[in-house]
C-alpha positions as CSV (number, residue, x, y, z in Angstrom):
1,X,19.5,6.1,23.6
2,X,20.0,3.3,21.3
3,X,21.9,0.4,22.0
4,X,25.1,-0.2,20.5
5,X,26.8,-3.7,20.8
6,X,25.2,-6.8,22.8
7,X,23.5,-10.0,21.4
8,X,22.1,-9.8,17.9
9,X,18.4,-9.9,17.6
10,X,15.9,-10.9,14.8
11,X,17.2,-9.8,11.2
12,X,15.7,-6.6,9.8
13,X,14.1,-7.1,6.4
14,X,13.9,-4.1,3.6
15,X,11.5,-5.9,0.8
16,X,9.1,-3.4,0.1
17,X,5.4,-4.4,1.6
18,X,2.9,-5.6,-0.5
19,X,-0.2,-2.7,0.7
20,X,2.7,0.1,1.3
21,X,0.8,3.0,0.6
22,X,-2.0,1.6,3.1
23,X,-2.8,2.5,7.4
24,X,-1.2,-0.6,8.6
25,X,-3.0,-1.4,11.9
26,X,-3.1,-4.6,14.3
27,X,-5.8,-6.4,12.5
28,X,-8.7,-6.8,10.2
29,X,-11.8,-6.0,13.0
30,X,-9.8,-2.8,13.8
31,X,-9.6,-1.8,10.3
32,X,-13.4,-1.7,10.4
33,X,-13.2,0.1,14.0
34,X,-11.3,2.8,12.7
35,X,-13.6,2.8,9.6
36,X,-16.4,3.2,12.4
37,X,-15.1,5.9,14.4
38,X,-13.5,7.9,11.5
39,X,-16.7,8.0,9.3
40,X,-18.9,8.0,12.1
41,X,-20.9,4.5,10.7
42,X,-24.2,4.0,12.4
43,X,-25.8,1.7,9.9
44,X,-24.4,-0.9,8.5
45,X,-26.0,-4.1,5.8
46,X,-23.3,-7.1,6.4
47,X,-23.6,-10.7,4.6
48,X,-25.1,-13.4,6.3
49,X,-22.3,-15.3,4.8
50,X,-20.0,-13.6,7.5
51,X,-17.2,-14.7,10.3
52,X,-18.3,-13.4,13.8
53,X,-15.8,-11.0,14.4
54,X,-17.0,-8.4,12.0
55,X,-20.2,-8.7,13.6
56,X,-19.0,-8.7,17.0
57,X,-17.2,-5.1,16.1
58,X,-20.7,-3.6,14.8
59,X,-22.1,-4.9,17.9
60,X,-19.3,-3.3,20.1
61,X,-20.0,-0.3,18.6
62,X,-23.5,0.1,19.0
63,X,-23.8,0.2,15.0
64,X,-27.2,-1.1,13.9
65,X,-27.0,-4.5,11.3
66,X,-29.1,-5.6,8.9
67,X,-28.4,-8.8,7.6
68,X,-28.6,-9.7,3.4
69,X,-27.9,-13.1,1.8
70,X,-25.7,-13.7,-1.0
71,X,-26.2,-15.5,-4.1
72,X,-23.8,-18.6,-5.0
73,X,-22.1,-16.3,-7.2
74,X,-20.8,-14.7,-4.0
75,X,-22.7,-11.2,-5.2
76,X,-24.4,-9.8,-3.0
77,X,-29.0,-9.7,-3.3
78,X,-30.3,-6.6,-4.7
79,X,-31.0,-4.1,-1.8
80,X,-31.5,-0.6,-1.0
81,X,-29.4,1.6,1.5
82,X,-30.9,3.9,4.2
83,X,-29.8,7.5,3.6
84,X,-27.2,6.5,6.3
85,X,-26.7,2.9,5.9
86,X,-23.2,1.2,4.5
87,X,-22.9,-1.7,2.4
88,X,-20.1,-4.2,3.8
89,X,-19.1,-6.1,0.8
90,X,-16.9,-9.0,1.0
91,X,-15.1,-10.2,-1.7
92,X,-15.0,-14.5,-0.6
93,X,-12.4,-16.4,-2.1
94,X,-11.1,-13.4,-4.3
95,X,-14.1,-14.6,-6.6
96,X,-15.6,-11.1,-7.9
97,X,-14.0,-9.9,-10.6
98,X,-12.5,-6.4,-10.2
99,X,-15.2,-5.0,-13.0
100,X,-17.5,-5.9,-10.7
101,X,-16.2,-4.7,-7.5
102,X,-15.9,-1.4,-9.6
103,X,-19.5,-1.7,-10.7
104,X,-20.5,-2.3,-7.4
105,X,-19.1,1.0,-5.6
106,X,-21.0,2.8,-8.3
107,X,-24.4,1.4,-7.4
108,X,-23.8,1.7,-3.5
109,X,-23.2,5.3,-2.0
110,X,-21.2,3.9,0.5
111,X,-19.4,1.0,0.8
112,X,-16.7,-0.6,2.5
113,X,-14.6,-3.6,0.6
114,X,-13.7,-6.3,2.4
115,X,-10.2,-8.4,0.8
116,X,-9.2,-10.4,3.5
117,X,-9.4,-13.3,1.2
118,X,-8.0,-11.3,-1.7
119,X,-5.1,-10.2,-0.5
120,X,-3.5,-9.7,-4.2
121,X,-6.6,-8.5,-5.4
122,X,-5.9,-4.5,-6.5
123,X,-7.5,-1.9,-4.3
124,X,-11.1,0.1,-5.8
125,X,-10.2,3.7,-6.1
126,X,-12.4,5.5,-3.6
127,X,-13.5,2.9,-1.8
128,X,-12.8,1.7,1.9
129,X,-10.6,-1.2,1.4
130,X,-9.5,-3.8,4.2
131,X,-6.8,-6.7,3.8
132,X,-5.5,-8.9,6.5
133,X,-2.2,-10.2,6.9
134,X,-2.4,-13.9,8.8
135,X,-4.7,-15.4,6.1
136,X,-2.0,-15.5,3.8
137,X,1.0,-14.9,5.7
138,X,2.8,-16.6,8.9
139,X,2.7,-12.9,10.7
140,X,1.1,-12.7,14.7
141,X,-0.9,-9.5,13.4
142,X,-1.5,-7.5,11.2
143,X,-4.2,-5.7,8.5
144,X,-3.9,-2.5,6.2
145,X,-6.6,-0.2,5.2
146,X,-7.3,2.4,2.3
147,X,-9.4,4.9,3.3
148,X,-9.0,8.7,2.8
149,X,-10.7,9.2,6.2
150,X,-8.4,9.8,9.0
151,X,-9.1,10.3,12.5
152,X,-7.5,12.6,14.9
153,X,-5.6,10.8,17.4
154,X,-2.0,8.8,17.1
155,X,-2.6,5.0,17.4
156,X,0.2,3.1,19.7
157,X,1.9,0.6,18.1
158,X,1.2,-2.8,18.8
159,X,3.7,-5.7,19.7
160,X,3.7,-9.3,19.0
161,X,7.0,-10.8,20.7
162,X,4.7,-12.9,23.0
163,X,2.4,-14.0,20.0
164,X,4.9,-16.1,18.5
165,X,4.8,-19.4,19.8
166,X,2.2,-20.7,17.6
167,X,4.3,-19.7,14.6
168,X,7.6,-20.8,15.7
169,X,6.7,-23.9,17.3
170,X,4.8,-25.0,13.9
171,X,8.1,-24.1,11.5
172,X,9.8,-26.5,13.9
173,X,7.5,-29.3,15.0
174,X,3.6,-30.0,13.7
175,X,0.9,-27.6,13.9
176,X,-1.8,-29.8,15.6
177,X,0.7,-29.3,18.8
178,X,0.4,-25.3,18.5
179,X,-3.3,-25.1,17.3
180,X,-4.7,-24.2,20.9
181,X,-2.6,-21.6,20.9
182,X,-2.9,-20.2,17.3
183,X,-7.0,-20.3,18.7
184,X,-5.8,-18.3,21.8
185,X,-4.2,-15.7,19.7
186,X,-7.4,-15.3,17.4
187,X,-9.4,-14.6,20.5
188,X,-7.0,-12.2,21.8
189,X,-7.8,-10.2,19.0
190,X,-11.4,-9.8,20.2
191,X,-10.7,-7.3,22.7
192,X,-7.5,-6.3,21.2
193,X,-7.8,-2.3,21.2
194,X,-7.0,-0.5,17.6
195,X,-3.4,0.0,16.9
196,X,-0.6,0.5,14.4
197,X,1.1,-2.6,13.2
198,X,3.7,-4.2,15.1
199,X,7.0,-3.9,14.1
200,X,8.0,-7.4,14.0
201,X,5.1,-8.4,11.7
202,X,6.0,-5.4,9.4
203,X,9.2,-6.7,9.6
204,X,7.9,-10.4,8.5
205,X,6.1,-8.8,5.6
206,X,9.2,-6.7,4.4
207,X,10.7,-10.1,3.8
208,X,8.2,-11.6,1.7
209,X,8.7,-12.2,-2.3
210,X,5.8,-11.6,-3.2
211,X,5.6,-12.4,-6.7
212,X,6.8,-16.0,-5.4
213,X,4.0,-16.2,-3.2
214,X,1.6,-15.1,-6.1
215,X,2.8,-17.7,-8.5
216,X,2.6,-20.7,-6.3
217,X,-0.9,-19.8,-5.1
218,X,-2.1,-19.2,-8.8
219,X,-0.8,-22.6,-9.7
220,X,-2.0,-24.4,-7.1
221,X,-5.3,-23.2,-7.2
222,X,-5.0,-23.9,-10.9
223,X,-3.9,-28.0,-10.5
224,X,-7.3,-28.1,-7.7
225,X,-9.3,-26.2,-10.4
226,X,-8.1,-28.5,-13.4
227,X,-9.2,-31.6,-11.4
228,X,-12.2,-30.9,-9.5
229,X,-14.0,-27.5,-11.9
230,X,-16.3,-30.2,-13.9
231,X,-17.7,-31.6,-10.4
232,X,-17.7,-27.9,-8.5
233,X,-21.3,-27.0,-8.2
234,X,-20.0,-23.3,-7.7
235,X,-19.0,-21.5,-11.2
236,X,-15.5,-20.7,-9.7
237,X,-13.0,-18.3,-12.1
238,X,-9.0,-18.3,-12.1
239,X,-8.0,-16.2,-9.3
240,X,-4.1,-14.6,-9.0
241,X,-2.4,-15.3,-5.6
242,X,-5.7,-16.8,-4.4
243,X,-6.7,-17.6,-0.9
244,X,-8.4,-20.8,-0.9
245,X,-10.0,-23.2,-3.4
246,X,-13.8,-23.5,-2.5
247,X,-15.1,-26.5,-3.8
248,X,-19.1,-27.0,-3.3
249,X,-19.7,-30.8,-3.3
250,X,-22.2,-33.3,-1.6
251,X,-21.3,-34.5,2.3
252,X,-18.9,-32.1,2.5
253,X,-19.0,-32.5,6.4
254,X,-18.6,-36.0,5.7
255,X,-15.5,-35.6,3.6
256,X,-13.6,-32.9,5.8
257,X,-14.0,-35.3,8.3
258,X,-12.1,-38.2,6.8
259,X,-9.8,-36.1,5.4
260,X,-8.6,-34.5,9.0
261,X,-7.9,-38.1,9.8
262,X,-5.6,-38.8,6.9
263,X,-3.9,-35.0,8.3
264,X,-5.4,-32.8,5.6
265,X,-7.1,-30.1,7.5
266,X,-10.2,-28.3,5.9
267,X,-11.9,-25.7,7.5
268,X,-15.1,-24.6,8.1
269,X,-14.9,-21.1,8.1
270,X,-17.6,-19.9,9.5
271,X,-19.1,-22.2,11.7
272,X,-21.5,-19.2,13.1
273,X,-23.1,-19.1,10.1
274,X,-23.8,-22.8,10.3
275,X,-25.7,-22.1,13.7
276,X,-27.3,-18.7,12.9
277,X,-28.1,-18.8,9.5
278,X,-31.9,-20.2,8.0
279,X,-30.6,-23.1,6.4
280,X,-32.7,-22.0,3.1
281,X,-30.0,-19.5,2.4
282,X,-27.6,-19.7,0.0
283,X,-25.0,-18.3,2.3
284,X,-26.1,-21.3,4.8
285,X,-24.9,-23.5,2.2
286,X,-21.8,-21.5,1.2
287,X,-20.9,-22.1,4.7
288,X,-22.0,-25.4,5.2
289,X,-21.5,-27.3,2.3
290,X,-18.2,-25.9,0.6
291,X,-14.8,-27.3,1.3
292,X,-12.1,-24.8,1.3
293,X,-9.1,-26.0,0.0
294,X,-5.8,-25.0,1.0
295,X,-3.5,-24.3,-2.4
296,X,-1.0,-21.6,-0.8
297,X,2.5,-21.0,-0.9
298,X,3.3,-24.0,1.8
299,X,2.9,-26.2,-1.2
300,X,4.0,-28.0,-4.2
301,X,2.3,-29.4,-7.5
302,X,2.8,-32.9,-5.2
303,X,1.2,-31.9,-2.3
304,X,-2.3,-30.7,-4.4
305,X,-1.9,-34.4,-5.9
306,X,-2.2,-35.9,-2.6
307,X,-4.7,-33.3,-2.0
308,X,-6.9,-34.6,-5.4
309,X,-6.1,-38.2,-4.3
310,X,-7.6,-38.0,-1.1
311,X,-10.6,-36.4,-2.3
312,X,-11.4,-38.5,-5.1
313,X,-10.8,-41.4,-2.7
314,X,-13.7,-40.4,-0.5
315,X,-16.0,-39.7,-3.5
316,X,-15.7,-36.1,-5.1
């Protein structure tokens, strides 16, 4: 029976979602689960240039991986499918072109399109697409996925009241206090078991302007791209509501170093391809030597000018 009366909880938000159409599940490595277990995926070709989790799903699921590079164009190096092999294809930094994408699921039989760093980034008919939420987005879960492949059992529905902390305790203090536990939450999510959405981050998302969010990432990435495209040693293009800006540059360690002292905070992204990888592969350096730079919706045309001061101060 519902409840009439009492306190009053969180407020209910009724934006439509960006990705309404789309499965909404708990996260990203569960969209590929389901992927697995609905299309019954026993090969699989992933990047080198790849974050562990998606590995660690393969692996979990006794899926065989073969491993490709990619070029510094962020395409992928010509190869040929097994009869029953899939082609994960990640789509880093938003950076290939939705032609290509297109032109891509034509070559490949099968393929499965990864947009977690193109959230805004239009879905390919007919292809098994997969965004996820808490790269661009201050939600505790969270992915959707466009596949026409269902399988036959009702998902639970996740909940996220008791991931919060991280998120609330950054809106209202610093987030170098909450990091551990934003880390703890990522790791939960390694045994998390697949399920629907939870409520409140559907809730989070229905509140979003999304259109807001595009602009401001689009402009961002534009003032970064204005100051630092002549010195990038990638060939980066304009990309709408983009994810990071990822600038290639000498003694990039170096830099993101100094720059965590002065409190800008670069990542490395995928620090397992760092220790895996041959270091004679492009995607080595695409991990090693690129500085992704944040330019979302957090920020003003002032903040990316302290973000260009600092960088030119220490050389770039």
């Amino acid at each position: 029976m519902k409840e009439i009366g009492g306190y009053i909880e969180f407020e209910t938000y009724h934006r439509p979602m960006l990705h309404e159409g789309a499965l909404a599940l708990n996260c990203g490595r569960n969209a590929l689960a389901y992927l697995i277990e609905a299309r019954s995926i026993r090969r699989i070709a992933l990047p080198a240039f790849l974050c562990a989790s998606v590995i660690d799903i393969c692996r979990r699921y006794d899926v065989t991986i073969r491993t490709y590079d990619v070029g510094s164009d962020f395409l992928p190096e010509p190869l040929t499918l097994q009869p029953d092999e899939w082609l994960y294809l990640v789509n880093f930094y938003g950076q290939i072109s939705d032609q290509k994408l297109q032109d891509l699921a034509k070559a490949y039989p099968r393929v499965i399109l990864d947009q977690a760093q193109a959230y805004f980034a239009t879905p390919v008919a007919g292809v098994d697409t997969i965004y996820t939420c808490r790269k661009f987005f201050g939600v505790p879960d969270g992915a959707f996925l466009y596949t026409d492949s269902k399988l036959d059992r009702a998902l639970p529905r996740d909940e996220s009241r008791a991931r919060m902390d991280y998120l609330l305790g950054r809106f209202e203090r610093t987030g170098s206090e909450f990091y551990a536990q934003y880390t703890a939450n990522n790791t939960s999510f390694t045994t998390a078991p697949m399920m629907q959405m939870s409520r409140l981050t559907e809730n989070l998302l229905r509140g979003i302007d999304y259109d807001e969010v595009r602009r401001r990432r689009r402009e961002n990435f534009a003032a970064l791209h204005a100051a630092f495209g002549d010195a990038n040693a990638l060939d980066v293009h304009m990309v709408d509501g983009a994810f990071m800006y990822p600038l290639m540059t000498p003694n990039a360690e170096a830099i993101r170093t100094a720059c965590q002292k002065e409190k800008l905070y670069i990542p490395l992204l995928w620090p397992n391809v760092v220790k895996d990888v041959q270091s004679d592969w492009t995607a080595w350096h695409l991990a090693h030597d690129v500085l992704p730079l944040p330019c979302d919706q957090r920020y003003s045309a002032e903040d990316m000018q302290r973000v260009i001061d600092l960088l030119r101060r220490f050389g770039v």
